[in-house]
VOLUMNU-966097 format. One line per 3 residues: number of its first residue (from 0); for each residue x, y, z of N, C-alpha, C. Coordinates in nm, 3 decimals. Example, Ala and Ser with C-alpha at 12.3 -4.5 7.8 and 13.67 -1.06 7.14 Angstrom:
BEGIN
0 = 1.319:-0.569:0.780:1.230:-0.450:0.780:1.320:-0.330:0.780; 1.285:-0.225:0.708:1.367:-0.106:0.714:1.290:0.003:0.787
% end
This chain:
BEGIN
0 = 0.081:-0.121:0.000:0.000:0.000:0.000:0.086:0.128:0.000; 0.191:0.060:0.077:0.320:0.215:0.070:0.355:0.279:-0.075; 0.333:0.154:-0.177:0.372:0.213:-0.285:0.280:0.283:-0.317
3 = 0.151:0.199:-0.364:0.060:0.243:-0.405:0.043:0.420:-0.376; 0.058:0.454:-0.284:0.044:0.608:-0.201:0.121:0.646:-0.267; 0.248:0.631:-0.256:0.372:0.683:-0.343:0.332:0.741:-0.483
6 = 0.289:0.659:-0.540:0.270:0.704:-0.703:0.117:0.768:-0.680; -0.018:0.775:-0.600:-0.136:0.828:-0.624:-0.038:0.993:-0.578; 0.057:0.985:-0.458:0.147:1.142:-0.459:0.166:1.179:-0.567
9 = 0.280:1.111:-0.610:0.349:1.195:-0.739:0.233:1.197:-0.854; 0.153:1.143:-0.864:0.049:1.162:-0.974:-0.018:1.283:-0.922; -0.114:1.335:-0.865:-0.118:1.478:-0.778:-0.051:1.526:-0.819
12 = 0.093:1.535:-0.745:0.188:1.657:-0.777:0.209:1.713:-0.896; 0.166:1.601:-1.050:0.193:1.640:-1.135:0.088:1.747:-1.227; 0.119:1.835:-1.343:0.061:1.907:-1.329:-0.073:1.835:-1.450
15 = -0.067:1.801:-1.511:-0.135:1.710:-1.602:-0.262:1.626:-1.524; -0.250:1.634:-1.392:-0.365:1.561:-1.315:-0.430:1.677:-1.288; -0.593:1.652:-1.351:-0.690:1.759:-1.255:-0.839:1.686:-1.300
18 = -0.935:1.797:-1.241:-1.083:1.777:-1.347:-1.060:1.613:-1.214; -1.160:1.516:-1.281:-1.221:1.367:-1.217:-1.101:1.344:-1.156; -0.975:1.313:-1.281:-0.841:1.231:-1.203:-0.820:1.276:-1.069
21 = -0.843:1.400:-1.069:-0.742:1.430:-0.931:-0.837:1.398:-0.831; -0.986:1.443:-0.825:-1.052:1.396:-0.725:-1.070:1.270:-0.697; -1.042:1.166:-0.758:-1.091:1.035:-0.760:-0.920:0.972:-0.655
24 = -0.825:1.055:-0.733:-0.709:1.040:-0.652:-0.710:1.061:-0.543; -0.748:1.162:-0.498:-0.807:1.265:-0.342:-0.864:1.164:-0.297; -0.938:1.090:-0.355:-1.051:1.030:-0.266:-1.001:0.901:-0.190
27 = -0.925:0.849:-0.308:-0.882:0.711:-0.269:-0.722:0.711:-0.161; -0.661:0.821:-0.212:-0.581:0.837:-0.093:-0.665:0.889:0.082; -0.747:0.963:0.041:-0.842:0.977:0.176:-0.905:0.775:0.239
30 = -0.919:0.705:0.142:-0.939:0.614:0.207:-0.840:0.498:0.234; -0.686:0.524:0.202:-0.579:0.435:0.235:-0.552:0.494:0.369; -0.584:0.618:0.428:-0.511:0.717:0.536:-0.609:0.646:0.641
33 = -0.728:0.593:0.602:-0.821:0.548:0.667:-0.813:0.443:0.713; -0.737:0.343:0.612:-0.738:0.201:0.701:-0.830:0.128:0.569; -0.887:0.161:0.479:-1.017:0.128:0.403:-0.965:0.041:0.315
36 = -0.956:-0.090:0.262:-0.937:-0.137:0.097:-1.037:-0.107:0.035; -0.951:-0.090:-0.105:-1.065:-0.048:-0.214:-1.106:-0.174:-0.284; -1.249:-0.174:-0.379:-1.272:-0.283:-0.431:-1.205:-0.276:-0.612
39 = -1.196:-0.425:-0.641:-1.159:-0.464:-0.733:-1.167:-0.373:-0.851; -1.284:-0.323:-0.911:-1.332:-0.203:-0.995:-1.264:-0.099:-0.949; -1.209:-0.050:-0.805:-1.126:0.048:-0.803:-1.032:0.063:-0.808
42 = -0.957:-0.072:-0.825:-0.862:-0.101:-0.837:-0.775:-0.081:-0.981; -0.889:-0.129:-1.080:-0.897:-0.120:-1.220:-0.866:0.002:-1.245; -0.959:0.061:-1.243:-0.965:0.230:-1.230:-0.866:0.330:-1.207
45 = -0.759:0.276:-1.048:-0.643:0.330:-1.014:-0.574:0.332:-1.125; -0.541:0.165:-1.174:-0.429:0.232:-1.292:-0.422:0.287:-1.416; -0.573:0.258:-1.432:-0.617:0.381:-1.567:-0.560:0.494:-1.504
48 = -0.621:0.563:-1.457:-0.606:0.735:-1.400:-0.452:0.748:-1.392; -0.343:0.646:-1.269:-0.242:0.689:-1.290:-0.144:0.652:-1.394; -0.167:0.560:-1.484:-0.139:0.612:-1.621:-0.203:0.682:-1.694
51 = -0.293:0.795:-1.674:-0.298:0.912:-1.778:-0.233:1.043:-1.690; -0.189:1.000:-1.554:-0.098:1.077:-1.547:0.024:1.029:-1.475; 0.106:0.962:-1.556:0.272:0.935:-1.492:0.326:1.039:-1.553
54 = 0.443:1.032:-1.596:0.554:1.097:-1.627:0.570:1.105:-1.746; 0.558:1.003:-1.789:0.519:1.026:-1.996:0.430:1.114:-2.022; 0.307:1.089:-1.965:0.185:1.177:-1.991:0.265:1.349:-1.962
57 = 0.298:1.360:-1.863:0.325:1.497:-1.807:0.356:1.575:-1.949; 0.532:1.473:-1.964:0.587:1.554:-2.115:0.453:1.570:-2.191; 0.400:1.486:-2.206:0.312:1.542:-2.349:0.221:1.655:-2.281
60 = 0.178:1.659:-2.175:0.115:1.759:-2.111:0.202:1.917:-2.125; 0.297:1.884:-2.128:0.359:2.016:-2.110:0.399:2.063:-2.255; 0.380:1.995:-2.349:0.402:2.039:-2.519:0.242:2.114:-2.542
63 = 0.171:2.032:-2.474:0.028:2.026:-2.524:-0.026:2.185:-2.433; 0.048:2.244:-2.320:0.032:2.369:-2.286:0.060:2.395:-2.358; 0.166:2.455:-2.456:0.189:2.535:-2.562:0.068:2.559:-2.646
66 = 0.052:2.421:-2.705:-0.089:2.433:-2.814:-0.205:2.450:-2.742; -0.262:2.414:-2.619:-0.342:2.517:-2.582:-0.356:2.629:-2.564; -0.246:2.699:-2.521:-0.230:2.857:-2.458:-0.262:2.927:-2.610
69 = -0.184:2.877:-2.721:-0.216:2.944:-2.890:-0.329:2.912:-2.925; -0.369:2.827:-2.947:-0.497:2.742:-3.026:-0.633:2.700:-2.988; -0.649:2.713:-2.788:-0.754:2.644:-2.763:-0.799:2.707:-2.667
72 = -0.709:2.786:-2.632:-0.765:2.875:-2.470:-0.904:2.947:-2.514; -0.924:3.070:-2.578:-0.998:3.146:-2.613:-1.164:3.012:-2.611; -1.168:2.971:-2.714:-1.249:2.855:-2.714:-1.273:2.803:-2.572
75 = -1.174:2.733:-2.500:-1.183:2.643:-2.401:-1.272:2.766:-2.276; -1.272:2.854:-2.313:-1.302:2.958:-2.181:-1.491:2.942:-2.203; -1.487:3.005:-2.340:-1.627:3.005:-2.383:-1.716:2.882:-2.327
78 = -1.635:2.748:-2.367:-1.752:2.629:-2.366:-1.706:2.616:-2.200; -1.612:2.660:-2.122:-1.613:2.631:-2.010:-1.766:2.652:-1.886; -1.776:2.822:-1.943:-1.894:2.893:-1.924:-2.050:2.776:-1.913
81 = -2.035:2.751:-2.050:-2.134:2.651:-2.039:-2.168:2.534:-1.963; -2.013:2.473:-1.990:-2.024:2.312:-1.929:-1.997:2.325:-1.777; -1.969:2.417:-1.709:-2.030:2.436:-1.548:-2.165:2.396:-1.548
84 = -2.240:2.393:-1.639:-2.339:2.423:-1.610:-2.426:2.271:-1.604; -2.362:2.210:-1.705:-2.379:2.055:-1.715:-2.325:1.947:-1.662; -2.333:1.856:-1.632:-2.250:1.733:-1.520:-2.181:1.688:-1.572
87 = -2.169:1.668:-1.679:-2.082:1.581:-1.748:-1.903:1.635:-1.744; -1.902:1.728:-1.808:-1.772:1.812:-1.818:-1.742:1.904:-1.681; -1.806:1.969:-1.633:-1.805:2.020:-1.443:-1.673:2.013:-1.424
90 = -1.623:1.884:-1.383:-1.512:1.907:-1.301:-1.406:2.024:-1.444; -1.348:1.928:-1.538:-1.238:2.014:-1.591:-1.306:2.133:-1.657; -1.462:2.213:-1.673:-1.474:2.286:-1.663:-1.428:2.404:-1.583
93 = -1.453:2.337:-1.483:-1.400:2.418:-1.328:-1.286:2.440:-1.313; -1.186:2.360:-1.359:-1.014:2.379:-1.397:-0.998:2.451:-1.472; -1.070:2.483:-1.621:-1.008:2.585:-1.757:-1.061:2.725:-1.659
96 = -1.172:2.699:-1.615:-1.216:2.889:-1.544:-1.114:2.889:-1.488; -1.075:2.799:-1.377:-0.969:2.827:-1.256:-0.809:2.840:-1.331; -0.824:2.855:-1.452:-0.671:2.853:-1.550:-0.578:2.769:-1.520
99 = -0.610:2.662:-1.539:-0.561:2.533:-1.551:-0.554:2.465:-1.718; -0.440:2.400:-1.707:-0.441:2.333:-1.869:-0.507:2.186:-1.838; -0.644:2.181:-1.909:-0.712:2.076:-1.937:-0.649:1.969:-1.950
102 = -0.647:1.830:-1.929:-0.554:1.725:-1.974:-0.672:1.716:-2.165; -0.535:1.683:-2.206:-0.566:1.689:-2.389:-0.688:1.564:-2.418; -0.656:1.463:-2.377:-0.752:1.346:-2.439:-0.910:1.427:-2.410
105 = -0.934:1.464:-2.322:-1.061:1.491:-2.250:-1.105:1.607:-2.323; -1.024:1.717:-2.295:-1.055:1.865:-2.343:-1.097:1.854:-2.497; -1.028:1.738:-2.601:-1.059:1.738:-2.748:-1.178:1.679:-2.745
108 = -1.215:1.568:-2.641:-1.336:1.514:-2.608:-1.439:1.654:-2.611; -1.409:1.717:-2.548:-1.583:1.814:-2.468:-1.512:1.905:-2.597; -1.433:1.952:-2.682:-1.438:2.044:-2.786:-1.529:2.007:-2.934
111 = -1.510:1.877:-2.920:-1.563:1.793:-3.062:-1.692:1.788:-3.023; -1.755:1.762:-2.884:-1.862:1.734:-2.870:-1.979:1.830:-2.965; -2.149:1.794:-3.021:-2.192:1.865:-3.069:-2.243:1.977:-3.010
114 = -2.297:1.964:-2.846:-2.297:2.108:-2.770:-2.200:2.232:-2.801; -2.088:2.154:-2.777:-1.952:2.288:-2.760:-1.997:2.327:-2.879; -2.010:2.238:-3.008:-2.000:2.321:-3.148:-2.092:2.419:-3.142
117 = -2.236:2.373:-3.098:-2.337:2.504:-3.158:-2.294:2.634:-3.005; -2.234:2.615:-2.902:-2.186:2.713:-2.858:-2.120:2.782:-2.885; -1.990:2.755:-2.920:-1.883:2.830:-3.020:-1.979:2.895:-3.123
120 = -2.051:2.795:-3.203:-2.136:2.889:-3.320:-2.222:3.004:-3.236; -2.274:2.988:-3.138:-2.386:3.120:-3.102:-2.298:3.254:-3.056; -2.183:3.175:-3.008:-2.019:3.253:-2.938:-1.987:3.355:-3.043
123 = -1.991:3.294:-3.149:-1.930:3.349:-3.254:-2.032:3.458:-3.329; -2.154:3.414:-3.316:-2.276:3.457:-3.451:-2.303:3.623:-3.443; -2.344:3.698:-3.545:-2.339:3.838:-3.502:-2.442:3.880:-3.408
126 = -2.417:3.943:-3.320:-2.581:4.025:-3.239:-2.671:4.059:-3.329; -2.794:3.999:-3.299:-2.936:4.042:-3.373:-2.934:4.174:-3.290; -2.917:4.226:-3.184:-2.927:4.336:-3.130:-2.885:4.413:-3.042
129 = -2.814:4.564:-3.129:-2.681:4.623:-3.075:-2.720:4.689:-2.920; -2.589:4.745:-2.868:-2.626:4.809:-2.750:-2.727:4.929:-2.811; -2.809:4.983:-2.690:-2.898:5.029:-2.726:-3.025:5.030:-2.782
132 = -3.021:4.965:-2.829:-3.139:4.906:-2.913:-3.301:4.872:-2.796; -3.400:4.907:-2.860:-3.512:4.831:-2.786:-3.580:4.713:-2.777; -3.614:4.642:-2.714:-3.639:4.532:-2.758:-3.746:4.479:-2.628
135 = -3.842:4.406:-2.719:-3.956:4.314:-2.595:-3.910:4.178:-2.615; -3.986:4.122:-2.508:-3.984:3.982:-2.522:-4.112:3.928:-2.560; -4.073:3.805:-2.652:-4.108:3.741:-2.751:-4.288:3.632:-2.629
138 = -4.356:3.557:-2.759:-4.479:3.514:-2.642:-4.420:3.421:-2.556; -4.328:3.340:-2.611:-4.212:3.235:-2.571:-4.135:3.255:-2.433; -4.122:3.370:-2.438:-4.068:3.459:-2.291:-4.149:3.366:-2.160
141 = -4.063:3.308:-2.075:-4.114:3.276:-1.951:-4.079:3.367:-1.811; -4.152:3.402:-1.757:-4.061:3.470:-1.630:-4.040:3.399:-1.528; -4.034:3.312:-1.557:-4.001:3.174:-1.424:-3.848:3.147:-1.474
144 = -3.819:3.106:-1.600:-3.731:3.036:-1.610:-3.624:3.104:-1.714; -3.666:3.192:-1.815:-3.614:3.274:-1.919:-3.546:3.442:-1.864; -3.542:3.431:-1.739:-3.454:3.536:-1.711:-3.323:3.530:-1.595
147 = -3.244:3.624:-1.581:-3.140:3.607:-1.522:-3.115:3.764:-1.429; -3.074:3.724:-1.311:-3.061:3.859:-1.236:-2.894:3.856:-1.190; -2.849:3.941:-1.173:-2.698:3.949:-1.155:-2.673:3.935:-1.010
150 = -2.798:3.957:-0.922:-2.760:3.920:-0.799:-2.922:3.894:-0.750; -2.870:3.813:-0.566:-3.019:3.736:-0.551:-3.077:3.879:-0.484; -3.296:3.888:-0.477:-3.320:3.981:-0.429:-3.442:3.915:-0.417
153 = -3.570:4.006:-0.310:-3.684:3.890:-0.304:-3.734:3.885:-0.421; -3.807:3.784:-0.408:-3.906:3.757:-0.505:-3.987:3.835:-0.575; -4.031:3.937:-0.501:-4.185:4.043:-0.474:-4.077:4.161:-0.581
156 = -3.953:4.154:-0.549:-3.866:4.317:-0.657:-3.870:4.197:-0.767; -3.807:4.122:-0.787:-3.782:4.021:-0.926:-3.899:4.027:-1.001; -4.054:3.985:-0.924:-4.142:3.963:-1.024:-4.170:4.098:-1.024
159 = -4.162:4.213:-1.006:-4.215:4.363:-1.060:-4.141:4.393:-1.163; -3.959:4.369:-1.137:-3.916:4.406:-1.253:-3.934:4.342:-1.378; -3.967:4.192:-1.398:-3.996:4.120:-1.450:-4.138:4.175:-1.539
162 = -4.212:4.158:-1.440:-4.375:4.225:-1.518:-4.364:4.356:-1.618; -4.259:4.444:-1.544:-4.249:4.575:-1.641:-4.197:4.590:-1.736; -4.088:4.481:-1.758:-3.990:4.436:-1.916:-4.091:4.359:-1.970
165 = -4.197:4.293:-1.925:-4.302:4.204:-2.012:-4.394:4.317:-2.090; -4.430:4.430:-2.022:-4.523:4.534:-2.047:-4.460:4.639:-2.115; -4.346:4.689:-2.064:-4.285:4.796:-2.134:-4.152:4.775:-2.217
168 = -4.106:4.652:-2.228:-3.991:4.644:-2.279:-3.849:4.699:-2.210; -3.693:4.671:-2.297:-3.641:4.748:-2.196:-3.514:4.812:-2.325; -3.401:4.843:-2.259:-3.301:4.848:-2.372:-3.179:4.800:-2.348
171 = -3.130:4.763:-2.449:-3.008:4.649:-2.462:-2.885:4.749:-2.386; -2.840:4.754:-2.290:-2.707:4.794:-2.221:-2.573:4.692:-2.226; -2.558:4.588:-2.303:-2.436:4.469:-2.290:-2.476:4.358:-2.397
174 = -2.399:4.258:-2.465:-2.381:4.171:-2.516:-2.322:4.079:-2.432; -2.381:4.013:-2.364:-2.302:3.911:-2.261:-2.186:3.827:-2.352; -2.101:3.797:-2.336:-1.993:3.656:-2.328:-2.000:3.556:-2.364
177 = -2.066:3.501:-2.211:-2.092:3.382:-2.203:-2.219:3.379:-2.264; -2.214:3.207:-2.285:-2.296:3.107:-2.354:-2.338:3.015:-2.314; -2.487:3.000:-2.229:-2.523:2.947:-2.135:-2.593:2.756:-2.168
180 = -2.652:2.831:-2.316:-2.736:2.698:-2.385:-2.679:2.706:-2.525; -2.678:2.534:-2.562:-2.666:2.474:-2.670:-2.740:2.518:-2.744; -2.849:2.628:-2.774:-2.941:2.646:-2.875:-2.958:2.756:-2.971
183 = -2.967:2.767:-3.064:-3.015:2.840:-3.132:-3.065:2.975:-3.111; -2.988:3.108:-3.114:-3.057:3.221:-3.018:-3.045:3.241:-2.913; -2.886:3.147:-2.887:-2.837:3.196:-2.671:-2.768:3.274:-2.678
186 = -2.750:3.337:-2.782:-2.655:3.477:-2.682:-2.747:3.566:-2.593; -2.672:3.623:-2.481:-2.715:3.608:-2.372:-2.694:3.810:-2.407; -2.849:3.869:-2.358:-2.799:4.048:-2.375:-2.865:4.104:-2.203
189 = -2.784:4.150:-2.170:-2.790:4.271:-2.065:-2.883:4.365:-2.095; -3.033:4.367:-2.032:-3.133:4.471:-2.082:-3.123:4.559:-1.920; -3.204:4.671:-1.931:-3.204:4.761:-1.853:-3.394:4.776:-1.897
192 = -3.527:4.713:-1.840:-3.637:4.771:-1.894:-3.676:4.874:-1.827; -3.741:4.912:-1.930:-3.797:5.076:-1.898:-3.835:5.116:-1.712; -3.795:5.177:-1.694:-3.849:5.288:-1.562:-3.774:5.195:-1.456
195 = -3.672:5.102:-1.488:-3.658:5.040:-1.364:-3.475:5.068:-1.384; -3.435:4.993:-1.275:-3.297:5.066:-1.211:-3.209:4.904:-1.213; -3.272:4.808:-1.212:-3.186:4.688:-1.235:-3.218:4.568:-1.351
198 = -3.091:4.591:-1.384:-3.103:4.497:-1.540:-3.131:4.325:-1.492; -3.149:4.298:-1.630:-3.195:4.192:-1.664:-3.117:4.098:-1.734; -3.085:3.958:-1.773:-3.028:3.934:-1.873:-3.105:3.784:-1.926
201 = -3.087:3.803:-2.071:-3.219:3.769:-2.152:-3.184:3.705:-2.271; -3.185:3.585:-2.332:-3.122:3.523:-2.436:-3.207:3.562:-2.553; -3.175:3.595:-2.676:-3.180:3.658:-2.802:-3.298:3.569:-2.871
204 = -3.292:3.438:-2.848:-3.416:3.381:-2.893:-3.540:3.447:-2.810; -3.556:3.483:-2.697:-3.687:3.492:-2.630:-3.649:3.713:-2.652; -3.588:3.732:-2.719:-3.641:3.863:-2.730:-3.682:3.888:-2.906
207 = -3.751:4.069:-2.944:-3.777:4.082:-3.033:-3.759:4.234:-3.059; -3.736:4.279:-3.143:-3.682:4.425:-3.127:-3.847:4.471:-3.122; -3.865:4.638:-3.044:-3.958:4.641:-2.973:-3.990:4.820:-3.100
210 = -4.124:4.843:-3.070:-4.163:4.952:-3.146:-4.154:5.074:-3.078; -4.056:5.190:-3.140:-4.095:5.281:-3.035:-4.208:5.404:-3.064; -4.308:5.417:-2.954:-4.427:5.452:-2.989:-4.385:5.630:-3.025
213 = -4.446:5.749:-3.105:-4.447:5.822:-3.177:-4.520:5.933:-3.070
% end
């Protein structure tokens, strides 16, 4: 078991371990400190993980910073945004925000995936609508679930401001960033609606540019 510890260390220490590997490492050294054997399947498992990160792996880890820092960062930030948001990718999500170099097998994994693609595409696509601009929301508009507040507040201010961007519309103050959903029409815009003092933020499918009355 002495060894075993030995190498789940130096696998840690290295920088190529993060995202699942490292916690799963964390975990299982938390249960050798314990006194605990692991079962057979975890056993399996151990030496997957610490061969994707010994010492071979590292080198290629550390070429493969290069070609991320040029080629994949910008990208990797965008779909990071997203895949917090989903279970699947989470952990090394949580590593590219925290500026960490993704281990490569995985990161080309969640880049190829077809989510990341139509994110990058909505990432990329031009604003239907510039700062300034007016705009209502569409019948599609939910106020339960189709809006976003920048910070928490009761309920009773949320649904007023809410009701008055449904009634009066508001105006575009920001082009958000981030890219929350895989769909069609997520870019995400920073509204300010009429007569009120705290914005909103509102994905491009559920808005519609708004008429201004004469």
């Amino acid at each position: 078991m002495i060894d075993i510890r030995t190498k789940i260390e130096a696998a840690l220490s290295r920088s190529v371990c993060g995202g699942w590997d490292r916690g799963f490492l964390e975990s299982i050294l938390e249960q050798l400190s314990k006194g605990r054997p692991f079962s057979t399947k975890q056993a399996q498992l151990l030496g997957k993980v610490l061969a994707r990160n010994s010492v071979e792996a590292e080198l290629d880890h550390e070429s493969w910073c290069q070609t991320y820092e040029t080629e994949y960062k910008n990208a990797a930030m965008i779909l990071a945004s997203y895949h917090t948001r989903q279970p699947y990718y989470k952990p090394m999500a949580q590593d590219i925000l925290g500026n960490k170099v993704p281990e490569r097998r995985k990161f080309l994994k969640m880049y190829d995936n077809k989510y990341s693609k139509k994110v990058l595409s909505q990432h990329d696509a031009v604003p239907k609508y510039e700062t300034g601009a007016y705009v209502m929301p569409r019948a599609t508009f939910s106020s339960y679930k189709d809006v976003e507040f920048e910070r928490d507040m009761l309920w009773i201010k949320q649904n007023d401001i809410v009701a008055n961007f449904i009634k009066r519309g508001g105006f575009v103050i920001e082009v958000c960033k981030e890219i929350y959903s895989a769909a069609k029409g997520a870019k995400r815009y920073k509204l300010l609606p009429v007569g009120q003092s705290m914005p909103v933020i509102v994905e491009e499918r559920y808005l519609k540019r708004g008429r201004v009355s004469k």
